[in-house]
C-alpha positions as CSV (number, residue, x, y, z in Angstrom):
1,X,8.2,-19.9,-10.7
2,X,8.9,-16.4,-12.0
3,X,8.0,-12.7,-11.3
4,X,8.4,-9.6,-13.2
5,X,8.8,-6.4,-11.0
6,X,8.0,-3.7,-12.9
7,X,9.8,-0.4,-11.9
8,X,13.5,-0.1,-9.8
9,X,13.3,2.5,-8.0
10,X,13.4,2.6,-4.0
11,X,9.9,0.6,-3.5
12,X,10.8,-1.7,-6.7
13,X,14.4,-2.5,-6.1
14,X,13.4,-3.6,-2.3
15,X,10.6,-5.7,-4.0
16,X,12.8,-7.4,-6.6
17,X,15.4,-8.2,-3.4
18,X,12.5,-9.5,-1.3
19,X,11.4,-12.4,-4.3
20,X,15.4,-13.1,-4.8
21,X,15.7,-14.1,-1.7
22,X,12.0,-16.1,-1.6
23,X,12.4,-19.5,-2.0
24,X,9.2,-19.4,-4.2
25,X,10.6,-17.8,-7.1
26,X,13.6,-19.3,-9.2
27,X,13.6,-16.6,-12.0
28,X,13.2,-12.8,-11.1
29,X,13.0,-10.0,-13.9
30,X,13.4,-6.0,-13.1
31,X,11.9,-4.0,-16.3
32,X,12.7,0.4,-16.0
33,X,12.8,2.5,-18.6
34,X,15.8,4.4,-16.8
35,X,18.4,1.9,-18.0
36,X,21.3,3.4,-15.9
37,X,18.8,2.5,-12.6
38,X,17.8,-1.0,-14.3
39,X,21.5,-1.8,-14.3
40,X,22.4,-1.1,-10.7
41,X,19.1,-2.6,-9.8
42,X,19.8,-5.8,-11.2
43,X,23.8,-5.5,-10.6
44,X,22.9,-5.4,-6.7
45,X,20.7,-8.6,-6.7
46,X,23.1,-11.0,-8.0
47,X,22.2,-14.3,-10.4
48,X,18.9,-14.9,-9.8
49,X,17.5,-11.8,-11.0
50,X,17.8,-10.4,-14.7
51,X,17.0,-7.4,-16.7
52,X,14.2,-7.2,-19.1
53,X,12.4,-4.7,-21.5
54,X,8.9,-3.6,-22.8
55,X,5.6,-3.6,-21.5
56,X,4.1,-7.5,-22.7
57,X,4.2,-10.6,-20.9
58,X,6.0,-13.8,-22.7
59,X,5.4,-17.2,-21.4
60,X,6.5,-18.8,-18.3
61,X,5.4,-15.5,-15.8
62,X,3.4,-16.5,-12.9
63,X,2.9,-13.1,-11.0
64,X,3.6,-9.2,-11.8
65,X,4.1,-6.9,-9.6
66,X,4.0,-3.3,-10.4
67,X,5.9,-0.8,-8.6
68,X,6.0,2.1,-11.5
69,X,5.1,6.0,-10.6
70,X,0.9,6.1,-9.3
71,X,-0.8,6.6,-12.6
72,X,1.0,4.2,-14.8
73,X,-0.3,0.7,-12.9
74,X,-3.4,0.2,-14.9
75,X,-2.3,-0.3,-18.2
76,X,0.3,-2.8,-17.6
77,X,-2.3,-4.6,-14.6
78,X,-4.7,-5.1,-17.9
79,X,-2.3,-6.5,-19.8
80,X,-1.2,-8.7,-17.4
81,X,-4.9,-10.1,-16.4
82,X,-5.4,-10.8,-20.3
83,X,-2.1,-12.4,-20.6
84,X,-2.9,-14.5,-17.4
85,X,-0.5,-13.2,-15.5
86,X,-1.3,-13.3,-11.3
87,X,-0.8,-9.6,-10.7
88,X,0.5,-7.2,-7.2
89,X,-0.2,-3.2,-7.6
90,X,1.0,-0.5,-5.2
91,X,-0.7,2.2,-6.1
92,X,-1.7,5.3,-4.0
93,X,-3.6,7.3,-6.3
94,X,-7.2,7.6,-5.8
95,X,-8.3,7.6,-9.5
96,X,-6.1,4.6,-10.3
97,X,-6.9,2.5,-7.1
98,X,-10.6,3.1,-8.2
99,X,-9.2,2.0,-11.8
100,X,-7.3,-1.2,-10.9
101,X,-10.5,-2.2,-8.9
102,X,-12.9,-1.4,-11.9
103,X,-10.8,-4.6,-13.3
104,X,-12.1,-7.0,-11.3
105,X,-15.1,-8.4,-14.0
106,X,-12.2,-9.1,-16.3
107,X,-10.0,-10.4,-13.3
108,X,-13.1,-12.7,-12.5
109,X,-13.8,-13.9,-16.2
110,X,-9.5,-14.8,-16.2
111,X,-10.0,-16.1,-13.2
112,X,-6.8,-14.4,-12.3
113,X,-6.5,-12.4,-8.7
114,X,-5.4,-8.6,-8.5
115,X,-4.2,-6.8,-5.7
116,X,-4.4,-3.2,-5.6
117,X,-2.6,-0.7,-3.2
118,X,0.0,-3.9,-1.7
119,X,2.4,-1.0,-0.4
120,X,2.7,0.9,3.3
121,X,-0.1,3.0,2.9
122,X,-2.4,1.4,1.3
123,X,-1.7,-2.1,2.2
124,X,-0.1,-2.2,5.7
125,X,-2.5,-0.2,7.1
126,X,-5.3,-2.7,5.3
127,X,-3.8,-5.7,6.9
128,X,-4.1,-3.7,10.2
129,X,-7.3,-2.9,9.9
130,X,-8.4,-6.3,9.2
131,X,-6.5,-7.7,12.1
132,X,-7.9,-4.9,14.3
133,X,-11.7,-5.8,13.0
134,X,-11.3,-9.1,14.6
135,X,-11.0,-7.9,18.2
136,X,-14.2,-6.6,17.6
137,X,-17.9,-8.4,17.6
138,X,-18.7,-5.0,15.2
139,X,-17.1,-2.1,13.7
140,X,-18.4,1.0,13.0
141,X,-15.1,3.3,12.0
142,X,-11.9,3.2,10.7
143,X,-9.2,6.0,10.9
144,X,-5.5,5.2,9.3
145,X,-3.3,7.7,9.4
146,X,1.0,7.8,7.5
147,X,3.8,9.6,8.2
148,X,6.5,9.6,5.7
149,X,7.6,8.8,2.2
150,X,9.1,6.6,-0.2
151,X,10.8,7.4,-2.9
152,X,10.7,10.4,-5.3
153,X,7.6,9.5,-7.3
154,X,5.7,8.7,-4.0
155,X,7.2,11.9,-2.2
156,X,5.1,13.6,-5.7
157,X,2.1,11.6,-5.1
158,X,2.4,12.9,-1.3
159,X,2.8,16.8,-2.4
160,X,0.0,16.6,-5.0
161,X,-2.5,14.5,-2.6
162,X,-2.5,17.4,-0.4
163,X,-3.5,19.8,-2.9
164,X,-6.7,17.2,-4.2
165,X,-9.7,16.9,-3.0
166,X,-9.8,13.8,0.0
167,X,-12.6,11.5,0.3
168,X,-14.5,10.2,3.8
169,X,-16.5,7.9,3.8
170,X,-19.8,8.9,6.0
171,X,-23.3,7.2,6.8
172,X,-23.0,5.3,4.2
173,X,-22.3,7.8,1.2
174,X,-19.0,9.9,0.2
175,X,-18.0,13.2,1.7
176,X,-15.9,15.5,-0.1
177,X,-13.1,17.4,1.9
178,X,-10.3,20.0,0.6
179,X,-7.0,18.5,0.7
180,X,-5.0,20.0,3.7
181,X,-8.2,20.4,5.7
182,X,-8.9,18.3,9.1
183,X,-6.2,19.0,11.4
184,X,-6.2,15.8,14.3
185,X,-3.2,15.1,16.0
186,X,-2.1,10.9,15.9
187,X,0.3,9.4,18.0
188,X,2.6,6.9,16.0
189,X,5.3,4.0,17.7
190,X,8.3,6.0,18.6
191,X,10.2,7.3,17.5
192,X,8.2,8.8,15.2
193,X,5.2,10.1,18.3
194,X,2.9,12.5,17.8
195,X,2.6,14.5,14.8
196,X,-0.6,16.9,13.0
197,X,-2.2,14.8,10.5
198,X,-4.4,16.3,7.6
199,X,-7.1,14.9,5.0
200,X,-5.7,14.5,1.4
201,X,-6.3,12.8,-1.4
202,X,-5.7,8.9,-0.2
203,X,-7.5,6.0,-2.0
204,X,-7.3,3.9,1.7
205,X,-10.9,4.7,2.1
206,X,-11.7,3.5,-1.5
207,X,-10.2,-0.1,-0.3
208,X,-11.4,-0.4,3.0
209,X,-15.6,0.7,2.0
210,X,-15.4,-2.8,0.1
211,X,-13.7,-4.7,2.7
212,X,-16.3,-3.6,5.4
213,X,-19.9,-3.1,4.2
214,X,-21.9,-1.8,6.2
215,X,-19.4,0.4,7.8
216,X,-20.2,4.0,9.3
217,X,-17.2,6.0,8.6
218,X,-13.6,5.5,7.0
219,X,-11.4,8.6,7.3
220,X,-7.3,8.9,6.3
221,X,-5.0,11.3,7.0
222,X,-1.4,12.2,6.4
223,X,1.1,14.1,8.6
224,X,1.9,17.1,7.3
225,X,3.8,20.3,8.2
226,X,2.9,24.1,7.9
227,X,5.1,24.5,4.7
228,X,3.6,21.3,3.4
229,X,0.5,22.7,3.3
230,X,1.1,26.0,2.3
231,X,3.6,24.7,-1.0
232,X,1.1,21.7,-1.8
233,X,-0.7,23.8,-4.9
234,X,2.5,24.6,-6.3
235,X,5.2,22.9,-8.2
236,X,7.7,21.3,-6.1
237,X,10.4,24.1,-5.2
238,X,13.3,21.7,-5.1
239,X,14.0,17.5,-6.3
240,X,12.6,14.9,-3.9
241,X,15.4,12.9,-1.9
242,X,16.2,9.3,-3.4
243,X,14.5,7.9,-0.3
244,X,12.6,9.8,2.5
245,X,13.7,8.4,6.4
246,X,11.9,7.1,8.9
247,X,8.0,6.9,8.6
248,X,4.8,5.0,10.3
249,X,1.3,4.2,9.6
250,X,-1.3,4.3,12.7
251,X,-5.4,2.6,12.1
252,X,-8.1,2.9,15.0
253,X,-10.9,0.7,14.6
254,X,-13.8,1.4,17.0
255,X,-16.7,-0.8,17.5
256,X,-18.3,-3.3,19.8
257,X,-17.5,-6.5,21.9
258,X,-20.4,-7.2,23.5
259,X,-22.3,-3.9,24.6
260,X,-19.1,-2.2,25.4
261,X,-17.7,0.5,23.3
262,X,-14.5,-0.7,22.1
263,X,-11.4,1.4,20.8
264,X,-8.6,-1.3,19.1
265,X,-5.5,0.8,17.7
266,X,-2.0,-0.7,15.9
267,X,0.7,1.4,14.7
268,X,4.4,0.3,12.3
269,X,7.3,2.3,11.6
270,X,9.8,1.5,9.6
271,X,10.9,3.2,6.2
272,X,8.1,3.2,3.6
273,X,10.5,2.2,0.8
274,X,11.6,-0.9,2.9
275,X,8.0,-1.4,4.4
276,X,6.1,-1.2,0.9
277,X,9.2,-3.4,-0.8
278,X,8.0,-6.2,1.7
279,X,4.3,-5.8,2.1
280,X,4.7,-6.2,-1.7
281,X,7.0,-9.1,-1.6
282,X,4.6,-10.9,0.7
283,X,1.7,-10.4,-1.1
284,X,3.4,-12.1,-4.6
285,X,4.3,-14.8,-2.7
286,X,1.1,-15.1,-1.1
287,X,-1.0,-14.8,-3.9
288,X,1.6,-17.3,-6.1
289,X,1.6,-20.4,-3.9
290,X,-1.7,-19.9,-2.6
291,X,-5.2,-20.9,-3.7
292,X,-6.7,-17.1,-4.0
293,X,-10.3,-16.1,-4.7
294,X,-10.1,-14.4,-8.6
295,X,-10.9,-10.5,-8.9
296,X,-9.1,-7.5,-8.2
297,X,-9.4,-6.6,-4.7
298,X,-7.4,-4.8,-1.8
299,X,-5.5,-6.6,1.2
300,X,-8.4,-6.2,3.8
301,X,-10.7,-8.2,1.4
302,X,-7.5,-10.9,0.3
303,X,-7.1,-12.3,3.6
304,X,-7.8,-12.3,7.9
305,X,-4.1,-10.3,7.5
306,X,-2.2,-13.0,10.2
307,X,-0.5,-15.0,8.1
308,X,0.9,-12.1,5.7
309,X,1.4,-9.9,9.4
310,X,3.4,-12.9,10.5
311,X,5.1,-13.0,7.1
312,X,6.1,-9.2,7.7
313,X,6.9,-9.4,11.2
314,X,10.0,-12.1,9.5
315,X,11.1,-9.6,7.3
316,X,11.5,-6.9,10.0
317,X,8.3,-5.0,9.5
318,X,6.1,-5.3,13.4
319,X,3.0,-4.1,14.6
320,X,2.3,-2.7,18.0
321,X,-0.4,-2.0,19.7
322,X,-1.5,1.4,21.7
323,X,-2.0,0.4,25.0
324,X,-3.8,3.8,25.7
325,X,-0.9,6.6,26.8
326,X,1.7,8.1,23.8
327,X,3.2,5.1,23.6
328,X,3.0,1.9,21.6
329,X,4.0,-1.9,23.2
């Protein structure tokens, strides 16, 4: 089989590495328009992967997974569901996320499956929350929570999403909140611990609304520091690093087993370049050699999350669970 990773930069290079080293894929092509990072891309994977050009899909592709800059993904997912092409987004913008889902008529008429927001947050955090919805005979909530970035266009995407207005979902409607606003302190797996998260503008509550119907509330948050918060509606002051250090995601699900109140919590850290190259990686693969439902839909809706968790958990990237004191097991 072959991919095509669209994009090379710290989350797409990862990706590209993850499928070289698949024994699903025989054939891996890198596009970028930044030729000079397309060539040390590709120079760094060895034979198996090649470079390639443009935006349109020639025969032979099985599955497409785009890794460009938020705000780019829809175009080339569209062209990839008329071309037939099986197709991975990582997206964590909430106006595209609502975009790539707005898809899934013509993913269903294809008969081609799309998966939006395959990255660390959205797309760890989904497979968490899934797994966590499981322990429970009901849920009523969902909290997810990220510290960190990846690379320079998401650490962008990070400094404008506290600036935008963030969504919770509420009772069954959507609630509007400044970006910024909602200070709640999360504990994370060490070493990362406890850090001030605020509301911004995610798109996890976007996902997880479809994956759980029914659901009473859906809230994410982002950690964020004083200066964060207070630079967020201006440009950014100076470039982003090539690849921000060590992050982690945290999702609470709260429900019931039984008639007892119920409080089921799982946290990752890891880097979110490496984390979102695999969560990626495993979700092409998945979605390739797998018989998957058509439509364009996020990761809590594409599977129970164990197998791909298990898939992760190979690749380095583990779960632990809060055991209830500032620490996770």
């Amino acid at each position: 089989m072959k991919a095509v990773v669209f994009g090379a930069g710290a989350t797409g290079a990862r990706i590209a590495r993850q499928l070289c080293s698949s024994a699903a894929f025989d054939a891996v092509e890198v596009r970028d328009p930044n030729q000079e990072r397309l060539d040390r891309a590709v120079g760094s994977l060895g034979g198996l992967a090649t470079a390639g050009r443009g935006r349109r899909f020639s025969g032979g592709v099985d599955v497409a997974v785009i890794a460009t800059p938020s705000g780019s993904q829809t175009a080339l997912a569209r062209k990839a569901v008329h071309a037939g092409v099986t197709t991975v987004t990582t997206s964590d913008d909430i106006d595209e996320v609502r975009n790539l889902l707005d898809l899934d008529q013509e993913a269903r008429y294809g008969e081609i499956p799309v998966v939006v927001g395959a990255g660390f947050m959205p797309g760890l955090t989904c497979l968490l929350a899934r797994y966590a919805a499981q322990e429970l005979d009901a849920i009523d909530e969902l909290h997810v929570a990220k510290v960190g970035t990846g690379g320079p266009a998401c650490a962008r995407q990070h400094h404008r999403s506290l600036s935008s207005t963030a969504l919770d979902w509420r009772d069954g409607r959507w609630t509007r909140r400044p970006g910024g606003s909602g200070r709640e302190l999360a504990w994370f797996p060490d070493p990362v611990g406890g850090r001030d998260c605020y509301r911004a503008a995610l798109p996890d509550a976007v996902l997880l609304v479809r994956a759980f119907p029914g659901i009473d509330r859906i809230t994410a948050r982002m950690a964020a520091t004083r200066r964060d918060r207070l630079t967020a509606p201006l440009p950014m002051l100076r470039p982003p690093h090539a690849e921000g250090g060590v992050g982690a995601v945290r999702v609470e699900a709260r429900g019931r087993v039984g008639k007892e109140r119920r409080v089921v919590v799982f946290g990752a850290v890891d880097r979110p370049a490496v984390a979102a190259g695999a969560v990626a990686a495993a979700t092409a693969i998945h979605v390739a050699t797998r018989d998957v439902e058509p439509g364009s839909v996020g990761l809590a809706s594409l599977a129970d999350g164990r197998e791909l968790l298990r898939d992760l958990a190979g690749r380095g990237v583990k779960a632990a669970r809060f055991e209830g004191t500032a620490t996770f097991t």
